[in-house]
PDB file of N, CA, C, O and CB in Angstrom:
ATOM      1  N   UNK A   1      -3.534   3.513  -1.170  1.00  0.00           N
ATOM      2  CA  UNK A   1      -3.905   4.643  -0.378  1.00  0.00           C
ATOM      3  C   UNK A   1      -2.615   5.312   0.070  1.00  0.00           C
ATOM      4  O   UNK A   1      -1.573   4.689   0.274  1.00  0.00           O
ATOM      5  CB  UNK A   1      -4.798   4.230   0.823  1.00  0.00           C
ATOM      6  N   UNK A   2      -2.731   6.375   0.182  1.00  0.00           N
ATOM      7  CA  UNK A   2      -1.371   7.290   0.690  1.00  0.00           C
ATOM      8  C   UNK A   2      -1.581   8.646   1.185  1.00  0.00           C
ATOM      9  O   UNK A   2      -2.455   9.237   0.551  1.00  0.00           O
ATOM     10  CB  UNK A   2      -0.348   7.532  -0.476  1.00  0.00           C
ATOM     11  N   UNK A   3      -1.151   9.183   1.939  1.00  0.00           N
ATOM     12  CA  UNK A   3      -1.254  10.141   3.076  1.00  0.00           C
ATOM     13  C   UNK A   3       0.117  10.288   4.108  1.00  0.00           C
ATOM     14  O   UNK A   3       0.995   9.492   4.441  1.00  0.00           O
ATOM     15  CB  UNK A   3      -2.533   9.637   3.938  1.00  0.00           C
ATOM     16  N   UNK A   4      -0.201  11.908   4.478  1.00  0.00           N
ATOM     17  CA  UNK A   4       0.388  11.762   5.516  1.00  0.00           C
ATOM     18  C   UNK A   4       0.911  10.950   6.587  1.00  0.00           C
ATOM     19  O   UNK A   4       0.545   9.792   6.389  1.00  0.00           O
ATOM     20  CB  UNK A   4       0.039  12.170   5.761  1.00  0.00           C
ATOM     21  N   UNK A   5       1.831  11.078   7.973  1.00  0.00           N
ATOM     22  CA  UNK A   5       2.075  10.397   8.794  1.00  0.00           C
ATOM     23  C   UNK A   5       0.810  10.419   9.829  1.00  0.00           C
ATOM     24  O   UNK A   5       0.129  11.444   9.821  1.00  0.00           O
ATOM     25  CB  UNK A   5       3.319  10.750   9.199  1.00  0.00           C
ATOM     26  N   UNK A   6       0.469   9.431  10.662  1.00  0.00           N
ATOM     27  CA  UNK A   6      -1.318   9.607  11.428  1.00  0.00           C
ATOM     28  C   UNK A   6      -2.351  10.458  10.804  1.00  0.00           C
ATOM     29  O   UNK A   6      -2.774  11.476  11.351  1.00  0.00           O
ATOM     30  CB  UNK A   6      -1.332  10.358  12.982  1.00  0.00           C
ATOM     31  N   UNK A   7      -2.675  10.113   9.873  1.00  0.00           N
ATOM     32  CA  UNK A   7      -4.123  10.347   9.262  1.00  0.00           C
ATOM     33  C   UNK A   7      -5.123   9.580   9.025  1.00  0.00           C
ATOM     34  O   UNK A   7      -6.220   9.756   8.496  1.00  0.00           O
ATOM     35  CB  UNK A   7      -4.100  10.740   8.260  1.00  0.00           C
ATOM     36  N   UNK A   8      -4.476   8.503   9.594  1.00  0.00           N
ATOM     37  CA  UNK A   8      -5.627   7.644   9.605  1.00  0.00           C
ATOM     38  C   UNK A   8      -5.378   6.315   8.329  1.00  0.00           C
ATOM     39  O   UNK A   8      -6.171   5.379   8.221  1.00  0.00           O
ATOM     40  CB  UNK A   8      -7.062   8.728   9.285  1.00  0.00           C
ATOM     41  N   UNK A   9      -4.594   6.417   7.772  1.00  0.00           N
ATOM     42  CA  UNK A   9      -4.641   5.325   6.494  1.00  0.00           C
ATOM     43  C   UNK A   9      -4.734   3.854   6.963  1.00  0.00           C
ATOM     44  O   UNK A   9      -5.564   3.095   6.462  1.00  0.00           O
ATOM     45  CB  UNK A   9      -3.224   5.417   5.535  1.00  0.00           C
ATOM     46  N   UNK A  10      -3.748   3.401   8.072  1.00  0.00           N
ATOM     47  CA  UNK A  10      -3.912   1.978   8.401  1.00  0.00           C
ATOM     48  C   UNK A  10      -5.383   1.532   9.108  1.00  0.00           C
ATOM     49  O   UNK A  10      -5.849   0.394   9.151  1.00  0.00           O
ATOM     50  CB  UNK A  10      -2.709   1.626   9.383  1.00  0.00           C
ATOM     51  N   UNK A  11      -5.958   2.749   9.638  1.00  0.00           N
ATOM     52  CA  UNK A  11      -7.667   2.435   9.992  1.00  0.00           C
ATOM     53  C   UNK A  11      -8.408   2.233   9.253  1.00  0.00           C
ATOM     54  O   UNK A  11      -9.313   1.401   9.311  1.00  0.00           O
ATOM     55  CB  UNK A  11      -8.413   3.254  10.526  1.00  0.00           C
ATOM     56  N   UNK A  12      -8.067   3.223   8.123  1.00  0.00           N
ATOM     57  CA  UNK A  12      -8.726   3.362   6.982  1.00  0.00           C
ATOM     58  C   UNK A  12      -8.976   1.738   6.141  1.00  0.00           C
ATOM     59  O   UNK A  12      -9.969   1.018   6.038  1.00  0.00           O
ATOM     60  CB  UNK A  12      -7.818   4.476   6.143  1.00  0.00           C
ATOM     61  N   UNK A  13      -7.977   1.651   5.785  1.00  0.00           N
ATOM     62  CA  UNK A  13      -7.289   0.350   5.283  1.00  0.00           C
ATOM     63  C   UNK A  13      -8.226  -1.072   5.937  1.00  0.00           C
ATOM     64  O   UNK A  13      -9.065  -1.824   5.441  1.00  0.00           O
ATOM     65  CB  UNK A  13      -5.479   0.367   5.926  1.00  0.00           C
ATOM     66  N   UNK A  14      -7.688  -0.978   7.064  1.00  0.00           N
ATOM     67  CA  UNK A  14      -8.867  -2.158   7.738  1.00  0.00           C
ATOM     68  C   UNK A  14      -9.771  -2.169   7.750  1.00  0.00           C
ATOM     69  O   UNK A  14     -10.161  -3.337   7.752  1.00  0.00           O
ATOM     70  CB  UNK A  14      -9.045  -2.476   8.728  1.00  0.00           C
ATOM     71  N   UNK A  15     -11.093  -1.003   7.771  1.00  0.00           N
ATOM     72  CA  UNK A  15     -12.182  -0.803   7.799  1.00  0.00           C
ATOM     73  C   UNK A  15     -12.646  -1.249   6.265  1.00  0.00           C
ATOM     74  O   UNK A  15     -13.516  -2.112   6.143  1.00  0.00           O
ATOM     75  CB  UNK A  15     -12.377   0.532   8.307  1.00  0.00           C
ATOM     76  N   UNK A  16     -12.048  -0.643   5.120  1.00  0.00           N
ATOM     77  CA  UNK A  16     -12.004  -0.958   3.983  1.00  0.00           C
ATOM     78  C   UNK A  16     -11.913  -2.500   3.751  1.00  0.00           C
ATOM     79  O   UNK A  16     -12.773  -2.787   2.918  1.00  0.00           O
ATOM     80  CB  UNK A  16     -11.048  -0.249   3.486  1.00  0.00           C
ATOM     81  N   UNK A  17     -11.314  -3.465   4.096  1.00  0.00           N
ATOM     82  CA  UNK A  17     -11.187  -4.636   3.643  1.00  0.00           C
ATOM     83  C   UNK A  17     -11.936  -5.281   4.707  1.00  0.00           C
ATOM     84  O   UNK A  17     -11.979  -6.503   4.565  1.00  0.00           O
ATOM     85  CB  UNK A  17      -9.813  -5.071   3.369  1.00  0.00           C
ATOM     86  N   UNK A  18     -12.603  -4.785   5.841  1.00  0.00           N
ATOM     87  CA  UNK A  18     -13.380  -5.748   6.076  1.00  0.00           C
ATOM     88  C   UNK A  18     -14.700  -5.632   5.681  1.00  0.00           C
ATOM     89  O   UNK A  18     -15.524  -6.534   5.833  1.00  0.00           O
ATOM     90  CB  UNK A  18     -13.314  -5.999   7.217  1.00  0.00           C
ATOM     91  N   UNK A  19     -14.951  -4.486   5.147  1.00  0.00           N
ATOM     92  CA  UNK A  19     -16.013  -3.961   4.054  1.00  0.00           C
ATOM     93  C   UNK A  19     -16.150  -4.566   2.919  1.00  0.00           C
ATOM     94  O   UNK A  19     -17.268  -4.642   2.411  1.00  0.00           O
ATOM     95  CB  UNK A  19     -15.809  -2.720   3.629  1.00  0.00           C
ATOM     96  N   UNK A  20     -14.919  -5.169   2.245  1.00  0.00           N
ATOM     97  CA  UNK A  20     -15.019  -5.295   0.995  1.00  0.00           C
ATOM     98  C   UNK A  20     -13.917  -6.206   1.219  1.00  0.00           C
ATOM     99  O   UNK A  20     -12.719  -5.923   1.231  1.00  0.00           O
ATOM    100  CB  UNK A  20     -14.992  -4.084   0.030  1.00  0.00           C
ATOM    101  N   UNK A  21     -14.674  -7.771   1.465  1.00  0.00           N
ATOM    102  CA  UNK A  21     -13.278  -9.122   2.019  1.00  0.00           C
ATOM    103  C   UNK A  21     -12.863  -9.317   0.772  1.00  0.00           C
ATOM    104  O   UNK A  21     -11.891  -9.987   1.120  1.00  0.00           O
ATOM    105  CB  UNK A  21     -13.754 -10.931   2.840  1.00  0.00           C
ATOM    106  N   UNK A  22     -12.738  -9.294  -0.862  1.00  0.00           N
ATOM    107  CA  UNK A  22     -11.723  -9.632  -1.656  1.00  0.00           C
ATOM    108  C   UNK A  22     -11.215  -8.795  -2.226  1.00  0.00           C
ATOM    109  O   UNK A  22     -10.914  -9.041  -3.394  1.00  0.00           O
ATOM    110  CB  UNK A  22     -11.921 -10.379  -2.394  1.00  0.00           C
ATOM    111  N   UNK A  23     -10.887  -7.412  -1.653  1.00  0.00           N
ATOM    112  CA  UNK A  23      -9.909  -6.577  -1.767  1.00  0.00           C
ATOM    113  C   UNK A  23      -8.680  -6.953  -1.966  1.00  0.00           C
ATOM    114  O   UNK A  23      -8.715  -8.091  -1.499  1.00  0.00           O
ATOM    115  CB  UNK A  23      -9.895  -5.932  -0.912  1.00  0.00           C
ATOM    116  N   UNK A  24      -7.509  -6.770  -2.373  1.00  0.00           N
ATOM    117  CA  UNK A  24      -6.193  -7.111  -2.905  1.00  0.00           C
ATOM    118  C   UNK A  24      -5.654  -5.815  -2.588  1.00  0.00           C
ATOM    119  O   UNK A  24      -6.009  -4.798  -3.184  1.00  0.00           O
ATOM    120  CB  UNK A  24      -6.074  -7.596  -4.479  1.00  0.00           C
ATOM    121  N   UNK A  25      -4.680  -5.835  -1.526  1.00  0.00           N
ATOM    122  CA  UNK A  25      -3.469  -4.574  -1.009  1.00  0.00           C
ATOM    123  C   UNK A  25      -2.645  -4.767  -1.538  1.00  0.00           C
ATOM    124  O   UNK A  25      -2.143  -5.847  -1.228  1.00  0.00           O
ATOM    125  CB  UNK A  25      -2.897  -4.375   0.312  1.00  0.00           C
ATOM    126  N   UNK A  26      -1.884  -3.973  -2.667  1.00  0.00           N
ATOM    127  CA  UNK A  26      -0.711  -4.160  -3.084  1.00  0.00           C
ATOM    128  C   UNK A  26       0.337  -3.084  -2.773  1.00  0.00           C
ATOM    129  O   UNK A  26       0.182  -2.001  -3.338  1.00  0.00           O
ATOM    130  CB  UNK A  26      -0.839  -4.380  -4.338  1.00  0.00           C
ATOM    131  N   UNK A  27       1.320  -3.229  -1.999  1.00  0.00           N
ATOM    132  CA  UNK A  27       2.414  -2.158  -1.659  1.00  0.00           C
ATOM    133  C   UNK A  27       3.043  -2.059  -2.776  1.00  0.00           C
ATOM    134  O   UNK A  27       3.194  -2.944  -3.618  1.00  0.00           O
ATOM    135  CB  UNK A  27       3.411  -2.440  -0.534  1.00  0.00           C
ATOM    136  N   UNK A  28       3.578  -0.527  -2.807  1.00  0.00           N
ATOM    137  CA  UNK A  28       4.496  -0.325  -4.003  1.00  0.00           C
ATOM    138  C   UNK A  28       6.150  -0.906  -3.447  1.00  0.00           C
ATOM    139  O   UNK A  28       7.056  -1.450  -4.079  1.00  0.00           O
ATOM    140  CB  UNK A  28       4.464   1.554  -4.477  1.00  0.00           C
ATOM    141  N   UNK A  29       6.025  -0.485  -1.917  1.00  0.00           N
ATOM    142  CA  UNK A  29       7.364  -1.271  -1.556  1.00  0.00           C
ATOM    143  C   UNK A  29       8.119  -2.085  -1.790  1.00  0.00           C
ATOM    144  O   UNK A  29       9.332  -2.015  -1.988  1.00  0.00           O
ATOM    145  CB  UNK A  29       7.438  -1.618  -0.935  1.00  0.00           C
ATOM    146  N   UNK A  30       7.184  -3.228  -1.779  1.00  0.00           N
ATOM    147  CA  UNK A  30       7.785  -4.929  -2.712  1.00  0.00           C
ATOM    148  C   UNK A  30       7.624  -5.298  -3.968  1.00  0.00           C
ATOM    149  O   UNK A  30       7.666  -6.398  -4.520  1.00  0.00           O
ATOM    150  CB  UNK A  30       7.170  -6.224  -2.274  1.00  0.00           C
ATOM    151  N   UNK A  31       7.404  -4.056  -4.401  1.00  0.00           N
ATOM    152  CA  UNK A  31       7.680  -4.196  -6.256  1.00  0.00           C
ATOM    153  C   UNK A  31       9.131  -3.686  -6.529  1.00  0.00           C
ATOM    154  O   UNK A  31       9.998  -4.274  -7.175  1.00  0.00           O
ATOM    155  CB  UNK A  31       6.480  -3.027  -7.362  1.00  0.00           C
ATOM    156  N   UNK A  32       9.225  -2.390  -5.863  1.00  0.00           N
ATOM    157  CA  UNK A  32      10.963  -1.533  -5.901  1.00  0.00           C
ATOM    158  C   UNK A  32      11.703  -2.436  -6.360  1.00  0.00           C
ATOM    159  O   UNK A  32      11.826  -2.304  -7.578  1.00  0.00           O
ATOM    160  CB  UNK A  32      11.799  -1.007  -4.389  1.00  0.00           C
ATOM    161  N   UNK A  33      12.375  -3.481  -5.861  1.00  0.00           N
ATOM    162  CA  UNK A  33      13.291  -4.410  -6.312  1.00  0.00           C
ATOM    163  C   UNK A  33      13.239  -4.617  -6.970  1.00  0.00           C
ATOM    164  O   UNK A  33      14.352  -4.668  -7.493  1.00  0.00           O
ATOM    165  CB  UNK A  33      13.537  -5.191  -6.075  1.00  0.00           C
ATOM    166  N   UNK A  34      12.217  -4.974  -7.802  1.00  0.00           N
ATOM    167  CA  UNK A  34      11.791  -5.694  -8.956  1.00  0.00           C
ATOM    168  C   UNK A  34      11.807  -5.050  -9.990  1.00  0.00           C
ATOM    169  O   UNK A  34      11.688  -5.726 -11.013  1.00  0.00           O
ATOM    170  CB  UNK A  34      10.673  -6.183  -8.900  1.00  0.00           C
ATOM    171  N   UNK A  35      11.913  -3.972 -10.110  1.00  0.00           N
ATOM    172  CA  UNK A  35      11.709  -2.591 -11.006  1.00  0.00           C
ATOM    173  C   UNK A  35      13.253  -2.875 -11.609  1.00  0.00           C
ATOM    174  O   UNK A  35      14.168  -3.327 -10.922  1.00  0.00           O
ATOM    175  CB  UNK A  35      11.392  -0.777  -9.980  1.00  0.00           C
ATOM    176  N   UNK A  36      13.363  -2.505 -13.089  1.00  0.00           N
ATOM    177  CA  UNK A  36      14.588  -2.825 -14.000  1.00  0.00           C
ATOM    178  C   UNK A  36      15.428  -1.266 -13.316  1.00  0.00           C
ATOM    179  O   UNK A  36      16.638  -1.212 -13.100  1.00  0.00           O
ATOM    180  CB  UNK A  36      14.130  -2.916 -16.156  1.00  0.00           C
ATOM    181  N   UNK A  37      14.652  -0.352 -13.120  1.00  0.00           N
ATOM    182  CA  UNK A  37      15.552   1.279 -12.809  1.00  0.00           C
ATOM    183  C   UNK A  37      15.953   1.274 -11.476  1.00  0.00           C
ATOM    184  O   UNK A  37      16.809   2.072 -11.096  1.00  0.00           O
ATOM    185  CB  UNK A  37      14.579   2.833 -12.970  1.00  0.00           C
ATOM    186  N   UNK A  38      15.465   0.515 -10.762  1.00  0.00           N
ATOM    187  CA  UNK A  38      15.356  -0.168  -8.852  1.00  0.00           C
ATOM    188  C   UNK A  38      17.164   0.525  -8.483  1.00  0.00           C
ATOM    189  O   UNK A  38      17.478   1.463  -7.751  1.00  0.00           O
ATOM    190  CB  UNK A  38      15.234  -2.966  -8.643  1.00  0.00           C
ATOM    191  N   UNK A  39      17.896  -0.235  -9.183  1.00  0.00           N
ATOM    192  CA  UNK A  39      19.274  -0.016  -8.424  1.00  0.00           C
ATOM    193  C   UNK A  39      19.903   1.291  -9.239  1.00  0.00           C
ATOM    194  O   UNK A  39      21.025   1.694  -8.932  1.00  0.00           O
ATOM    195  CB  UNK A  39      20.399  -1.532  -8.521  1.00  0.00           C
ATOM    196  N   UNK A  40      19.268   1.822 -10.105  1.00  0.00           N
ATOM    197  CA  UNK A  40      19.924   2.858 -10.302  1.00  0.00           C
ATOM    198  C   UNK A  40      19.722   4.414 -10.070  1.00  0.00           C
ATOM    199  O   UNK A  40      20.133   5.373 -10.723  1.00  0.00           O
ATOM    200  CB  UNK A  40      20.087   2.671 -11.257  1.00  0.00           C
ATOM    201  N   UNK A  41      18.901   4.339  -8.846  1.00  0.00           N
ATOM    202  CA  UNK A  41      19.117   5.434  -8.282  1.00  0.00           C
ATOM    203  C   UNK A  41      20.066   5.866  -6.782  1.00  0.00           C
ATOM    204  O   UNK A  41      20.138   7.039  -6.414  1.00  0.00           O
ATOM    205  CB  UNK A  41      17.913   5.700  -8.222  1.00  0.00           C
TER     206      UNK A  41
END
């Protein structure tokens, strides 16, 4: 999910997974590193 700053996504987000308990959140954040192009920008 992605949006603006206060639009609601982290509400969003919770409401969603307690809706649907084997949901899987995956951030793109903690992949970056991991990415072979990661350090070359």
């Amino acid at each position: 999910m992605g949006g603006q700053l206060a639009t609601g996504k982290s509400s969003s987000l919770k409401r969603i997974t307690q809706d649907h308990p084997g949901i899987v959140q995956i951030s793109p954040d903690e992949f970056r590193p991991v990415h072979p192009k990661y350090l070359r920008s």
